[in-house]
N, C-alpha and C positions, 0 to 999 in steps of 0.2 A: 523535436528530436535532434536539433542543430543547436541544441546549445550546450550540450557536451558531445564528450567524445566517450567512447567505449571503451574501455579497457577488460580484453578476454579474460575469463576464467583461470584460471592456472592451477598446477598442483600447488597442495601446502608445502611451499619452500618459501622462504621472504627471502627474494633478490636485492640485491646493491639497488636504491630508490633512483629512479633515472633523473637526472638534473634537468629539470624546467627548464624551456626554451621562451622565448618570449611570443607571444601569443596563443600559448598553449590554454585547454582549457582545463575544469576542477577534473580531476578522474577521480571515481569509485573502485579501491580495488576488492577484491575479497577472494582471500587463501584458504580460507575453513576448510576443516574435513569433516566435520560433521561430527568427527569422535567428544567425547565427552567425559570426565571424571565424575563420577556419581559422589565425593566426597567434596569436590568443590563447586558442583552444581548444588547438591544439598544446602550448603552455608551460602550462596550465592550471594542474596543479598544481605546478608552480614559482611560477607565480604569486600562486600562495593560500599559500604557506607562511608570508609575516609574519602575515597575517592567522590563519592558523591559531594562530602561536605569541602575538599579541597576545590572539587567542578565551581560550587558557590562561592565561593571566598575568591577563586579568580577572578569568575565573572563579576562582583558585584567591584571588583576594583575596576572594570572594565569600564562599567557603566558610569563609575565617576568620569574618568577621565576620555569617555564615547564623543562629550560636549566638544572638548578640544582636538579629539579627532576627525570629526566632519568639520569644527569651523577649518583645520585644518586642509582637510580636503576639497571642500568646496572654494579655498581660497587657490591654493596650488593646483586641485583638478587632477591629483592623486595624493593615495596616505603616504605622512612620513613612513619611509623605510624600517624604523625600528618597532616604531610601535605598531605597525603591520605585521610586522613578522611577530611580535606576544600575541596581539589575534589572531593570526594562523595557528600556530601554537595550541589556543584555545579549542579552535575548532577541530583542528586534528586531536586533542587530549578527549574530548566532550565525544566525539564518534566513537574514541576508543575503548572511554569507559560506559557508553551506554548501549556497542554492542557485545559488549561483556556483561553487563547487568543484564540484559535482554536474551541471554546465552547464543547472541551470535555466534561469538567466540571462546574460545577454550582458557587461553592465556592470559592471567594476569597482567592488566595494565602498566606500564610504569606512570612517570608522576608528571612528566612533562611536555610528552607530546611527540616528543624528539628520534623514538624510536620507531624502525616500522611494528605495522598490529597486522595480524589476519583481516581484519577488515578496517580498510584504512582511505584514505583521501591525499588527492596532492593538491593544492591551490598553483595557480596559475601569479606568476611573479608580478609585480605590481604594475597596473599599464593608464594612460590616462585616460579618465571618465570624463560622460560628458555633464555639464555643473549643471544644467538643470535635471538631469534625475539623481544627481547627488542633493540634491536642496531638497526634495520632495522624496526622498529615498525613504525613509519612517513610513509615511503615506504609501508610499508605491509597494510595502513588503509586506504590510497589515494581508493581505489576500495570502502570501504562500507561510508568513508565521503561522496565520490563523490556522492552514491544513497540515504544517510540520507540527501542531502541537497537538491536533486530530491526531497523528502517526506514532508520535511518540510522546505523548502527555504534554499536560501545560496549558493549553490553547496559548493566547498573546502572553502570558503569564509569563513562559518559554522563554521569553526575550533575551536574561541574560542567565536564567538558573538552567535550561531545557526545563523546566520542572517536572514537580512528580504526581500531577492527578493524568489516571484511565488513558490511555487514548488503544491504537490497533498494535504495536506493539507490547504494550503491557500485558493484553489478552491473549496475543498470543505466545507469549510467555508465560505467560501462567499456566495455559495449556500444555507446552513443551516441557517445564517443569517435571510434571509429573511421565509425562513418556520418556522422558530421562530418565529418571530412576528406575524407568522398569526396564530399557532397552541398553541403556550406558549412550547414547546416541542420539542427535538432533535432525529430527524431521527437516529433510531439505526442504518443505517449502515452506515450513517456520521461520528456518534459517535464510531463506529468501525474503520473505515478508522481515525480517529486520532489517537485513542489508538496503534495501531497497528504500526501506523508513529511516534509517540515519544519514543516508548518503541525502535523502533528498532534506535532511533536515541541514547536512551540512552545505549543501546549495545554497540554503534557506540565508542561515548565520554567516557566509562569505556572503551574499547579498545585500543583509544589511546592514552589516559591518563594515561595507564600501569596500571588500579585499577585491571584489569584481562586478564588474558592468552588465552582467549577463545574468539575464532573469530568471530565477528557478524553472527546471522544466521536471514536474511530475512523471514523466514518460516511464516506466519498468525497463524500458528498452536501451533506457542510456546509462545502466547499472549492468554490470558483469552478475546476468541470473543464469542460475540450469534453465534448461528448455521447460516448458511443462511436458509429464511424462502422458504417457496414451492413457485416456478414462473413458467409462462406459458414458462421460456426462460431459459434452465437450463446446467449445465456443468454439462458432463459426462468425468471424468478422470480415463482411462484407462492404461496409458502410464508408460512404464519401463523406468527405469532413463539412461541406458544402450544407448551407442549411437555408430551406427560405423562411425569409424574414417571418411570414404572415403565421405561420406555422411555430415559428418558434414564440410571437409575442402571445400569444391566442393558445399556447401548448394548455395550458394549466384547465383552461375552460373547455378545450376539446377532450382532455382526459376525463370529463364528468361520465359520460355514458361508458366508457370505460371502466372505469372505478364502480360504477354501479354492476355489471356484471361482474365483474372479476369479485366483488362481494358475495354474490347470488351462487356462485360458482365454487369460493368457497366454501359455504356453510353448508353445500351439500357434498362438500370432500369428508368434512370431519367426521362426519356418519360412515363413509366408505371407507375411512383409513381404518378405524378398528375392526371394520371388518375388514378387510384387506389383511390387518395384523395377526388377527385370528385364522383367518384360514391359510395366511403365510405360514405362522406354527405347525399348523397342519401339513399343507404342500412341501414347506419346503423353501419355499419360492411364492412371490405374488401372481396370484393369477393374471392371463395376457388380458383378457379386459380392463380390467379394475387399471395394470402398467400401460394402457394407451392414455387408458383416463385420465390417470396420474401424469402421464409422461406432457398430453398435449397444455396439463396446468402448469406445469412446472415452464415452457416453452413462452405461454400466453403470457402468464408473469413474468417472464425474461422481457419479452419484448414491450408490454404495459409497460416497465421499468427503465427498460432503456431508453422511448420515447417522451415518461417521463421525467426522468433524470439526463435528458440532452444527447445520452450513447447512440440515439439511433436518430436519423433525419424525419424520416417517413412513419406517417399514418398508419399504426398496424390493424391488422385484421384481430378477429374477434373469438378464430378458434384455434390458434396456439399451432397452426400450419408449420411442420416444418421446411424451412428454405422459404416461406412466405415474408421474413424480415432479415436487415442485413445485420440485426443483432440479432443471432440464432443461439439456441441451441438444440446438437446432436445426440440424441439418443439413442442408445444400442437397446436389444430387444432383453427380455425376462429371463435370468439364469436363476439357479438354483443358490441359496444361501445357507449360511449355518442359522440353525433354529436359534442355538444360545445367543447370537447378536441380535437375530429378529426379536427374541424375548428379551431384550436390554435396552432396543434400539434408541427407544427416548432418551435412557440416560447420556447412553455413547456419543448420541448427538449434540447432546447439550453444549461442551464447546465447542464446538462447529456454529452450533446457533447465536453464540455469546458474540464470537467473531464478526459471523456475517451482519446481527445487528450492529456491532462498529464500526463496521463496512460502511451500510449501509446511512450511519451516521458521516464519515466522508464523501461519500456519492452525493449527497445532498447537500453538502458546503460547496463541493464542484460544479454541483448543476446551477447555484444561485450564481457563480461567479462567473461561468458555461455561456446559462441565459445572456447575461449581459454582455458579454463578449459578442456572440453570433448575432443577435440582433443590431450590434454595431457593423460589425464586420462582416456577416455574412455566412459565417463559417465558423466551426467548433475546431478550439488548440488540439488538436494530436495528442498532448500529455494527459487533458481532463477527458477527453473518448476513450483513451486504453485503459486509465485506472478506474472513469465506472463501469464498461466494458467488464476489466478483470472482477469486480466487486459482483458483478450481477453473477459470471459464472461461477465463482464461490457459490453463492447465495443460491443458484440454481444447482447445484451439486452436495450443498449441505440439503434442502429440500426432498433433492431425490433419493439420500440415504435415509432421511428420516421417514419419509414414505414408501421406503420398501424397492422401491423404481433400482437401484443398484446396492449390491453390497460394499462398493471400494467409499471409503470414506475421503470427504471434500480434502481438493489438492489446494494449501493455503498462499503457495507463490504466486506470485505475478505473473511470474513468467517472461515472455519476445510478444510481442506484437509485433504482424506483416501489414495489418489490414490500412 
């Protein structure tokens, strides 16, 4: 969490950009308000197409001339000044059109970088690096390219286009899409799940484009997000970043008996959810047995998940106890629901579900690069614990709407982390 700085929330006004000081670090800002134009959300991505094709035609001049930028700096041990500042440029132009394509943002980009955006970045003025992680800098960024292009398409592809295959925010764009045109208005925690995915992509691309020395940190925490709001379906993080060695090399083989119940356990939900479904049509509401039942799977999975995808240190227990893991989650008890969403429930869920499987495909680039971390050092990064942390109570929260367990459907931001 110390490798940026925070920049608060504000209303939408875009302030005079404050002048870098030296030693400052990247900030994330973001002004949105959430409002939306249903005729330029509609054409969206037609709209964004020159922009997209000008993003490429930058970058790939970039990429020529990237060669004599690092022999560059690895020989002086910072970049020439000018052509640092067209990289910046870049990377400020690239956040700005892609959270405009992603409908971060309301406002039409401009063409150059230059001006401020609703969600926007400030690089930190040029300082001197040190020349061996300039030399091996390619090498050293392969781990956070690889999950900026999880975030926002691409995989390593990304390098100089962002490109344009899948990643978590296309999904969730897609998703917000159509709630736009029906509300005129962008889901705050959509709108947090981009901000959140460009800023760290623009971490990513000053990283390796040598504009800074300071390693991508994944953290939600060091992005100006709303709070997560109050849900029936809540993460409680408890967890020390502390991890023992034996435990952690040995994880994969001690989730065997794990894995086999949490299957056995399964395959007798799927017989209880339709009836659960069924006589919720009926009730109202799912009955309280059937929602303990429900609730302590939904809990057991969290923490199976957490344990193993690196979120949680310790060994959990076996029946989904709640406060029995320091990756929890909180369930509130069985309220009453509307029939018409219970009779839909699968479809409505379906992008909640598309998501969380994305998710769930980043928690698992995290946790590979997680594992090997803490088996060195001892200890899990703070940035790769909060983002599968956040992933798991997604994923715990789209679950519990599809099972009837709450009516509010899953909150897609990140969020603060305290834990």
């Amino acid at each position: 969490m110390d490798h940026l700085s925070i920049a608060p929330e504000k209303p939408v006004q875009l302030f005079a950009r404050p002048r870098p000081q030296p030693g400052d670090q990247l900030h994330v800002y973001n002004y949105d308000d959430l409002r939306r134009t249903r005729l330029t959300v509609g054409f969206r991505g037609f709209m964004a197409i020159p922009h997209l094709l000008w993003l490429g035609i930058w970058g790939g001049g970039m990429a020529v001339l990237s060669p004599v930028f690092w022999i560059w700096t690895l020989i002086k041990g910072e970049p020439p000044e000018d052509l640092r500042e067209v990289y910046a440029m870049w990377i400020r132009y690239a956040t700005h059109v892609y959270a405009y394509w992603y409908l971060g943002a309301e406002r039409f980009p401009e063409f150059l970088g230059k001006t401020t955006y609703p969600v926007d970045v400030e690089l930190p003025p040029g300082a001197r690096q040190n020349r061996w992680s300039i030399g091996f800098r390619l090498f050293l960024a392969i781990p956070p390219l690889t999950l900026a292009g999880s975030l926002i398409g691409g995989g390593l592809s990304a390098l100089f286009t962002y490109g344009f295959s899948s990643g978590v925010a296309v999904i969730a764009a897609f998703g917000a899409w159509f709630y736009v045109m029906a509300r005129g208005r962008m889901p705050q925690g959509i709108r947090d799940l981009v901000v959140w995915s460009v800023g760290y992509a623009a971490q990513t691309y000053a990283y390796a484009f040598l504009l800074t020395g300071r390693y991508p940190n994944s953290d939600p925490a060091v992005v100006p997000l709303a709070p997560v709001p109050a849900h029936p379906v809540r993460l409680e993080l408890t967890d020390e970043l502390r991890r023992n060695r034996w435990l952690v090399g040995f994880r994969y083989v001690l989730s065997t008996p794990h894995s086999l119940w949490w299957t056995l356990w399964t395959a007798l939900m799927l017989p209880l959810s339709i009836v659960g479904w069924l006589v919720a049509l009926v009730l109202g509401r799912l009955p309280r047995p059937l929602h303990r039942f429900f609730s302590a799977w939904v809990r057991y999975s969290a923490h199976l998940n957490a344990f193993y995808y690196m979120a949680g240190g310790l060994f959990p227990g076996f029946l989904g106890r709640h406060g029995s893991y320091p990756v929890d989650i909180a369930i509130d008890g069985a309220e009453r629901q509307s029939r018409w969403t219970i009779a839909f429930r699968a479809i409505l869920a379906l992008p909640a579900l598309m998501l969380a499987g994305t998710l769930l495909g980043v928690v698992t680039l995290l946790a590979i690069g997680g594992w090997f971390f803490a088996l060195v050092m001892g200890r899990m990064p703070r940035g790769i614990r909060n983002v599968n942390a956040f992933a798991l109570r997604y994923v715990a929260q789209t679950f519990s709407y599809l099972l009837l367990v709450t009516p509010r459907y899953p909150y897609s931001g990140p969020g603060d982390f305290h834990g």
